[in-house]
C-alpha positions as CSV (number, residue, x, y, z in Angstrom):
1,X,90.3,156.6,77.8
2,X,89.9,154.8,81.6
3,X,86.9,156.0,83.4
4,X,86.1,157.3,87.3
5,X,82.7,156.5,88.7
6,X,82.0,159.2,91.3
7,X,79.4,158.5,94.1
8,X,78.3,161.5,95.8
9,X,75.1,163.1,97.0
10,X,76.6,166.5,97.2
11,X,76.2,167.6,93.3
12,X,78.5,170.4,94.0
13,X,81.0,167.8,94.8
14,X,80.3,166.1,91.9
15,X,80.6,168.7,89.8
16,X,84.0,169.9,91.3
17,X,85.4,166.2,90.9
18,X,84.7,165.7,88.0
19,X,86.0,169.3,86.8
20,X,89.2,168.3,87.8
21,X,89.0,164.9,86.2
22,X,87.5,165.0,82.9
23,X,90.5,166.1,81.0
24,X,92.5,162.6,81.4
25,X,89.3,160.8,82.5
26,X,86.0,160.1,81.1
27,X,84.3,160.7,84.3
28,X,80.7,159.5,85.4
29,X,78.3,160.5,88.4
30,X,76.4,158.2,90.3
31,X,74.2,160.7,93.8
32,X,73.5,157.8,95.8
33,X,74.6,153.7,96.9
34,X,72.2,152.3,95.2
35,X,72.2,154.8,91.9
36,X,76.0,153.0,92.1
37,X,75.2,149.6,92.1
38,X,72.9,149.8,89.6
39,X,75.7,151.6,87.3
40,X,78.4,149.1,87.4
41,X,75.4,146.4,86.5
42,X,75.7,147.8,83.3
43,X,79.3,149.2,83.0
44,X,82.4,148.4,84.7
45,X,84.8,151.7,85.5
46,X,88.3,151.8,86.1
47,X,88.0,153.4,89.5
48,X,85.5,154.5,92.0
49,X,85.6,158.0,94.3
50,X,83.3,157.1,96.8
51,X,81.6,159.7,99.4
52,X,81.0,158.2,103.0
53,X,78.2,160.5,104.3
54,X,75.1,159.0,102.2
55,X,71.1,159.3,102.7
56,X,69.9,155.5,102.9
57,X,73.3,153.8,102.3
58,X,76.7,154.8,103.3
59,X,79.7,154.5,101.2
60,X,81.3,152.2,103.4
61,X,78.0,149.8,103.1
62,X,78.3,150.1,99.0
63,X,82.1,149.2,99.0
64,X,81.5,146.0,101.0
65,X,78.7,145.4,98.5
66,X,80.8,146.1,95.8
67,X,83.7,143.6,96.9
68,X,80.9,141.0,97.5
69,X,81.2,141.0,93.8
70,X,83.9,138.5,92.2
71,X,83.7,140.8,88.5
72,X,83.6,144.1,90.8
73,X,85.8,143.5,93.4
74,X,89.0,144.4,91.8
75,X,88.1,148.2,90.9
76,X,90.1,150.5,92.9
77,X,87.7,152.3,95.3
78,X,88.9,156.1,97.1
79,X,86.9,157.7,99.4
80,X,86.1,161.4,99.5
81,X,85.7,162.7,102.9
82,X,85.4,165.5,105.7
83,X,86.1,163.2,108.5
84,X,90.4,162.8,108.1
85,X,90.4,161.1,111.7
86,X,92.5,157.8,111.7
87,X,90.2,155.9,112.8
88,X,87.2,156.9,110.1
89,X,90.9,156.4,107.8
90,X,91.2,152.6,109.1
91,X,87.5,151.6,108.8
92,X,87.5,152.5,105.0
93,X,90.6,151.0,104.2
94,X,89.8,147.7,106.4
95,X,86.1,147.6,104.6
96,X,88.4,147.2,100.9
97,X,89.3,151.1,99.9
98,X,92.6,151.6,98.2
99,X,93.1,155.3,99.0
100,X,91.2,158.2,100.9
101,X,91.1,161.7,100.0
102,X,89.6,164.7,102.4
103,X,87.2,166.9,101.7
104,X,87.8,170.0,100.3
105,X,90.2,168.3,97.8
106,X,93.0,170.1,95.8
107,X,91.9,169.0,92.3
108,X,96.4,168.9,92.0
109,X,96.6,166.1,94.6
110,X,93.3,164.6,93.5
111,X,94.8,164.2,89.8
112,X,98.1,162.9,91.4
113,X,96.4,160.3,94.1
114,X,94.0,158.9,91.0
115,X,96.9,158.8,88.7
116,X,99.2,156.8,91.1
117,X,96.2,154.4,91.8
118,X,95.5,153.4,88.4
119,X,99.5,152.9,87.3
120,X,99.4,150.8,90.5
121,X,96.4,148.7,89.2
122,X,97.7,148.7,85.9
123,X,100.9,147.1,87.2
124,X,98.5,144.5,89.4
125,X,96.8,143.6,86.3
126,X,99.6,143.1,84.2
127,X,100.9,140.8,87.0
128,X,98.0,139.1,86.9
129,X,98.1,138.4,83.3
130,X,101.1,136.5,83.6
131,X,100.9,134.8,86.5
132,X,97.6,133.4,84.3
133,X,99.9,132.7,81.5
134,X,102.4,130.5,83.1
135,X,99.9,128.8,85.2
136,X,97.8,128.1,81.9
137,X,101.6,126.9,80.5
138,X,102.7,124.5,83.4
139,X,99.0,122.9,82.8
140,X,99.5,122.4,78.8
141,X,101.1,119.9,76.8
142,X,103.4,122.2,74.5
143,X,102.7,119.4,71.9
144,X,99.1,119.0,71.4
145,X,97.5,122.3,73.7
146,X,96.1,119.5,75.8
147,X,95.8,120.1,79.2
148,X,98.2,117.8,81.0
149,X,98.9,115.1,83.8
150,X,98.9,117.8,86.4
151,X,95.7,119.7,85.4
152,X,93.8,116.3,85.0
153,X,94.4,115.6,89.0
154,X,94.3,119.1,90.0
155,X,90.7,119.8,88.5
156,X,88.9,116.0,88.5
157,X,90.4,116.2,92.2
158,X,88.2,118.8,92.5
159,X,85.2,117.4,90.5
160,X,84.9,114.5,92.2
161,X,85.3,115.9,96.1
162,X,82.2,118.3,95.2
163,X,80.7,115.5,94.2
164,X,80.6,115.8,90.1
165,X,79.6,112.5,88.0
166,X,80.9,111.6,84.8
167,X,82.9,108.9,82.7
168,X,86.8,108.8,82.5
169,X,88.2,107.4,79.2
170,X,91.8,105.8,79.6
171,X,92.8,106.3,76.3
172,X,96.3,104.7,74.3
173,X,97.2,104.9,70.5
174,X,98.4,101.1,69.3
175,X,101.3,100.9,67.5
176,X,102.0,104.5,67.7
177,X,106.0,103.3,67.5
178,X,105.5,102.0,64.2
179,X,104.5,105.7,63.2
180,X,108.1,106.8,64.4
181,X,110.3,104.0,63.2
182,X,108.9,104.2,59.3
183,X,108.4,107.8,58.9
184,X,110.0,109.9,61.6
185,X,109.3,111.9,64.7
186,X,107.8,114.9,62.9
187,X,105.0,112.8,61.7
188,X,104.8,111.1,64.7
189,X,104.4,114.4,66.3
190,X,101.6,115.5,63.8
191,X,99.6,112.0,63.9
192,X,99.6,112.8,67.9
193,X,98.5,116.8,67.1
194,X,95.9,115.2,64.8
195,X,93.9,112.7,67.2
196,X,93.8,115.8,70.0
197,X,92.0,117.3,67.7
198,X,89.8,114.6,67.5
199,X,89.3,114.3,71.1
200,X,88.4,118.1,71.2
201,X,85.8,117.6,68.0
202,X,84.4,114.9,70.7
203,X,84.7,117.3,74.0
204,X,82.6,119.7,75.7
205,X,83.7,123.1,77.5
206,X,82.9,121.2,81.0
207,X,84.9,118.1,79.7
208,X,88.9,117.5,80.1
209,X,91.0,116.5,77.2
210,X,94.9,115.8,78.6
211,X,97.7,114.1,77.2
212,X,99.5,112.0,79.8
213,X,102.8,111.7,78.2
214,X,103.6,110.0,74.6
215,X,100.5,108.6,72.6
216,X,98.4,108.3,75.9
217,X,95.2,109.7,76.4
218,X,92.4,111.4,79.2
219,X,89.1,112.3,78.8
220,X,86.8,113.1,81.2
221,X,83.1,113.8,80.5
222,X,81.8,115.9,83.3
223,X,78.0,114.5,84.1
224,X,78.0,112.2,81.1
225,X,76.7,108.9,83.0
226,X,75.0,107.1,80.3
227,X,76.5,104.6,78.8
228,X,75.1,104.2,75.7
229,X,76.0,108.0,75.3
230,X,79.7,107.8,76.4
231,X,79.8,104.5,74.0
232,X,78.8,106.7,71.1
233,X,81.6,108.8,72.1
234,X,84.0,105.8,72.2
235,X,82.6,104.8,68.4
236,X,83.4,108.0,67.6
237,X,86.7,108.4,68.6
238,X,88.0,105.3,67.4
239,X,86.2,106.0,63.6
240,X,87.0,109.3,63.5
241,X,90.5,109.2,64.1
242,X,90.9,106.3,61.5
243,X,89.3,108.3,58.6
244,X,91.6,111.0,59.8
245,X,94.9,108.8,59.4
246,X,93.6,107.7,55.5
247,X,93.3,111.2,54.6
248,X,97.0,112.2,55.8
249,X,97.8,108.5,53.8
250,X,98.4,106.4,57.2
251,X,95.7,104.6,56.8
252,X,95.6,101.3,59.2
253,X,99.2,102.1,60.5
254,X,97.3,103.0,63.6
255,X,94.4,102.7,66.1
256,X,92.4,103.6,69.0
257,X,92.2,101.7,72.5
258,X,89.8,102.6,75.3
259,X,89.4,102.0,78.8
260,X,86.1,103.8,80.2
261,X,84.7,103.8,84.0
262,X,81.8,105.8,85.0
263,X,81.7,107.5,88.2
264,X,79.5,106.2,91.1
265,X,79.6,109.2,92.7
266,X,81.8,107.9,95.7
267,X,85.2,107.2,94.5
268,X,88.3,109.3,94.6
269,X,90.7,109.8,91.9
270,X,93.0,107.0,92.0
271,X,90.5,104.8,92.1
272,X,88.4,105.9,89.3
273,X,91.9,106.4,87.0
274,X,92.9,102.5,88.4
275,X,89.6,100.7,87.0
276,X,89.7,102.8,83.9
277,X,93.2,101.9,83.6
278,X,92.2,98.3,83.9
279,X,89.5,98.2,81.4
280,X,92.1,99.9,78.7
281,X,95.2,97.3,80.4
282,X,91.7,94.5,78.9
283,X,91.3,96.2,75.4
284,X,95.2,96.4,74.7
285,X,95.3,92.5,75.7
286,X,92.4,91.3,73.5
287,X,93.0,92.9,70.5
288,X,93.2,96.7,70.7
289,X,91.6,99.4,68.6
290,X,88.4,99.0,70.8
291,X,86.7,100.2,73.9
292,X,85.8,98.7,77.2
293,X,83.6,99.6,80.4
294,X,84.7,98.7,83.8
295,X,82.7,96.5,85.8
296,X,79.3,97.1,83.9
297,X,79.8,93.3,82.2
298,X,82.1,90.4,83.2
299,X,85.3,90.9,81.9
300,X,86.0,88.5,79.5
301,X,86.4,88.4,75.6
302,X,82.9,88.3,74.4
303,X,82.2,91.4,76.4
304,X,84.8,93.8,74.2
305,X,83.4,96.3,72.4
306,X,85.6,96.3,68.8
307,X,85.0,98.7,66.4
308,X,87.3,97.6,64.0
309,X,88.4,98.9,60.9
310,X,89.6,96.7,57.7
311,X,92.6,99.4,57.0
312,X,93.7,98.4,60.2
313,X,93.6,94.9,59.9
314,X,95.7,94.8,56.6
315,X,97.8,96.8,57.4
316,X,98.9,94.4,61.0
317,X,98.8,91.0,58.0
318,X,100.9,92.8,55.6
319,X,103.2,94.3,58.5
320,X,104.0,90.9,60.1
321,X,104.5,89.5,56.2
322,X,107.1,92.1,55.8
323,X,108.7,91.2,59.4
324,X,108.3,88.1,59.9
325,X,106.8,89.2,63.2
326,X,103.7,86.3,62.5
327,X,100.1,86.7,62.6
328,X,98.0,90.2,63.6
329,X,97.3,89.6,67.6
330,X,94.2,88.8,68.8
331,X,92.9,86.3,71.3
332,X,91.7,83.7,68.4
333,X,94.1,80.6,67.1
334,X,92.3,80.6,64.7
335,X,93.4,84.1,63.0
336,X,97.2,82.7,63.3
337,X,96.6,80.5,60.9
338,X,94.4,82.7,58.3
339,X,97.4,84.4,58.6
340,X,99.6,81.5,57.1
341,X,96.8,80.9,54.5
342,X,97.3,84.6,53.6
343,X,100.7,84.9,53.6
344,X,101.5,81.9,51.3
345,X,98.5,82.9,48.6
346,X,99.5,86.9,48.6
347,X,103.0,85.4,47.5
348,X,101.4,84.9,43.7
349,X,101.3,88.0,42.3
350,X,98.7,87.3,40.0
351,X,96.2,86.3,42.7
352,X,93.4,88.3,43.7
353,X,92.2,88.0,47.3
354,X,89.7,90.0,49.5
355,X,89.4,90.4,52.9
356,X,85.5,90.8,53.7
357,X,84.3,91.6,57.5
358,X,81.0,91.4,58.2
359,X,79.4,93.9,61.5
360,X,76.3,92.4,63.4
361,X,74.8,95.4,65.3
362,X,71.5,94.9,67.9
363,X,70.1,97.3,70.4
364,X,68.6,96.5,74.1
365,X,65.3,95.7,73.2
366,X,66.8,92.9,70.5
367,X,68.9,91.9,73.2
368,X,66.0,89.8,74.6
369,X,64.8,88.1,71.9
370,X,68.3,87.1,71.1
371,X,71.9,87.0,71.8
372,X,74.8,88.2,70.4
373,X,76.9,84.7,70.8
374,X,73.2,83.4,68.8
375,X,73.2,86.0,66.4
376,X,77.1,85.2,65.8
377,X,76.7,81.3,65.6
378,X,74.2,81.8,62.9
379,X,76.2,84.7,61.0
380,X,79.2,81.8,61.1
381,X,76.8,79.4,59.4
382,X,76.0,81.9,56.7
383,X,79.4,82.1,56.1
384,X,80.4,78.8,55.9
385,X,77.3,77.5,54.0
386,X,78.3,80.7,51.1
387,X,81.8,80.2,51.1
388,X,83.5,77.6,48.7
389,X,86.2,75.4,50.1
390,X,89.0,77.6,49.3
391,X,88.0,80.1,51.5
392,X,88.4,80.8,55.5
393,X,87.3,82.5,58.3
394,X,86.9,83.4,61.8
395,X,85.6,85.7,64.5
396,X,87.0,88.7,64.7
397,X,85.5,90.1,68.0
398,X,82.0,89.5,70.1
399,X,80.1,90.9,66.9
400,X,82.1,90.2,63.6
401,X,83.2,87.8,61.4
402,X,86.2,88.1,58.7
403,X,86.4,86.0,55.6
404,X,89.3,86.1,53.4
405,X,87.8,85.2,49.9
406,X,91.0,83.5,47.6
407,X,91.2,84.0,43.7
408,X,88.5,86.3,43.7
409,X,88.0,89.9,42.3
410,X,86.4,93.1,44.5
411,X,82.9,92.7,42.4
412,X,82.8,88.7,43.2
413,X,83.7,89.5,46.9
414,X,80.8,91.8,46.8
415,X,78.6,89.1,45.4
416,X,79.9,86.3,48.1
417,X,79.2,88.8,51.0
418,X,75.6,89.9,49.7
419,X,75.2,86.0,49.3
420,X,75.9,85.5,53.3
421,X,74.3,88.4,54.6
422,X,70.9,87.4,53.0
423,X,71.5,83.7,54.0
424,X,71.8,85.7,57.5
425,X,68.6,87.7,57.1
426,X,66.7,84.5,55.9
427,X,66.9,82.8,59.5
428,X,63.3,82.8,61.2
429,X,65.7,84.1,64.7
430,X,66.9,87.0,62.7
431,X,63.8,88.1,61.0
432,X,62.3,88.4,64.6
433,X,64.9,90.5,65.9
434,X,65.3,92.7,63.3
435,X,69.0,92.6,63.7
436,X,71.1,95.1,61.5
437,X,74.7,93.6,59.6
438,X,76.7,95.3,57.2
439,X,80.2,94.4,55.5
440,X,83.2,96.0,54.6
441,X,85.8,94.4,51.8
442,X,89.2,95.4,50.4
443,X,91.5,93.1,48.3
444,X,94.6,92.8,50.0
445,X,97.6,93.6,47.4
446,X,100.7,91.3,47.2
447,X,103.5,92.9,49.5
């Protein structure tokens, strides 16, 4: 049942109001302004009869309070009154009243004037209600429920001319066209579904999650300036979404490339969405499935943050095996021809070969006791001085090393890469610094 709020210091009127109310309404009294205002603190009704002669506050005082209020200033307000000159008529409807009834009221035209109010505000709401809905539709990707291109400009337009910080992730799927070619555009369609969910497991309510258009990417984190923060959110991303493609049994097919620029505070929207385009234009050119900041490091290969994943890596060998299409890109010769050595000892059936890469990790505080390009040389000694002749390697990225270990089982690989990371550990550099390195091994199966 819709409810009236009626404001009236005359409890005679009150009384007769709400008489000729209360058998299609549940009617409430309020005797003063401020009794009023401190009503709709605690309940909102559907519409307000408002007395204009009142002790302390007048009624047209308490309406212009009352449409002060964003969550009160749509009730419907109509004020009872003795005064039916035009003018007291004007000033109540110019201060935000719908309707005005005179005093004495016919309870008849009382009922028919509240009546005709609330079908009108029904009608308004109803309006409203869609208007909402296909606003909230031209702003969503029909695909994914992303927001899309339009509400990304619309709202970080908006973000950034009040001054709002944060970090904007360009974000692009690699090899998402493989997805389509080999299995069809209904798993396509699900792999995309699959990593927005990711990017909402990774998202805030004050964050933006869009989908540009095919199997690329926005995020914005709103006031999310630190970097090793919004890295951990790039990590994230990139592993989460990998471990979701093994469990739907897509495993390494594809990966994750970012492009990140934190705001300075100053900069519009094309110019923040140009440098974090540029940092993900960097990752896509130096090996993908990887992150990147703009501008916080000199752009060049060392500096590439790789968080890469073994599926992934197999699957690019075996995939350029099948096609002929030649080694797995990256910015290393050197891989091109591991590649050939690959290809030509995966063509014995009998053969057992692992593929072993080894992760150096170091924080800040490591970071000045020793490099990363240090800590690498002497992780590529480890592995060189471990590894019998047979075998080959290279660097992966600025902080990994693969190995491709030939005639060897998964227990032996195990053994070889224990073997180098304690050779690793055992170097006076490295026992100072603490540094942390892990491995990861698979054996790669003949194609």
């Amino acid at each position: 049942m819709k409810s009236i709020l009626i404001v009236d210091d005359d409890s005679m009127n009150c009384v007769l109001a709400k008489h000729a109310l209360a058998q299609n309404y549940r009617v409430e009294t309020a005797h003063c302004g401020r009794e009023a205002l401190n009503f709709l603190e605690k309940e909102l009704p559907d519409l307000i009869l408002m007395d204009i002669e009142m002790p302390e506050m007048d009624g047209k005082e308490v309406v212009c309070r009352i449409k002060e209020r964003k969550e009160w200033g749509n009730i419907p307000i109509v004020f009872l009154t003795a005064d039916s000159s035009p003018i007291t008529e004007a000033e109540c409807l110019k201060c935000g009243a719908d309707d005005f009834i005179t005093k004495p009221f016919v309870p008849l035209v009382m009922r028919s004037r509240v009546e005709r109010i609330m079908e009108a505000q029904e009608l308004r709401n109803q309006l409203q209600m869609q208007l909402e809905k296909k606003t909230i539709k031209s702003l969503t990707d029909a695909l994914t429920g992303l927001h899309n291109r339009e509400y990304l400009e619309k709202t970080l337009h908006a973000l950034l001319a009040e001054g709002r910080t944060g970090t904007l992730f360009m974000i692009d799927l690699d090899n998402f066209k493989s997805i389509n070619d080999t299995f069809g555009h209904i798993i396509g369609d699900k792999v995309l579904q699959c990593f927005a969910e990711v990017l909402r497991d990774y998202a805030r309510k004050e964050d933006i999650v869009c989908r540009l258009a095919g199997d690329e990417f926005v995020t914005f984190y709103t006031d999310l300036t630190d970097r090793a923060a919004a890295a951990k959110k790039a990590e994230g991303i990139i592993h989460s979404f990998a471990e979701r493609m093994a469990e739907l049994g897509y495993a390494g097919i594809v990966s994750v490339s970012i492009g990140a620029k934190t705001t300075t505070g100053d900069e519009e929207f094309q110019e923040l969405y140009g440098k974090a385009d540029t940092s993900l234009y960097f990752v896509k050119n130096n090996g993908k499935n990887a992150y990147h900041f703009y501008g916080e490091q000199e752009d060049s290969l060392k500096e590439i943050n790789t968080v890469a994943d073994l599926e992934y890596i197999r699957h690019m060998i075996t995939e350029g095996m099948q096609n002929g299409r030649g080694a797995f890109h990256v910015a290393y010769d050197e891989f091109k021809k591991i590649y050939d050595f690959v290809q030509r000892c995966v063509s014995r059936k009998k053969q057992k070969v692992q593929v072993v890469l080894f992760s150096i990790k170091l924080n800040e505080k490591q970071e000045e006791r020793i490099s990363m390009d240090r800590a690498m040389d002497i992780l590529t000694l480890s592995v060189v001085s471990s590894l019998r002749s047979v075998d080959t390697g290279t660097k992966y990225s600025s902080s990994q090393y693969i190995v491709i270990l030939m005639d060897t089982d998964m227990e032996n690989g195990k053994v070889v890469a224990e073997r180098v990371i304690n050779r690793f550990k055992e170097n006076e550099e490295i026992k100072a610094s603490d540094i942390k390195i892990s491995f990861d091994i698979q054996t790669m199966e003949h194609v």
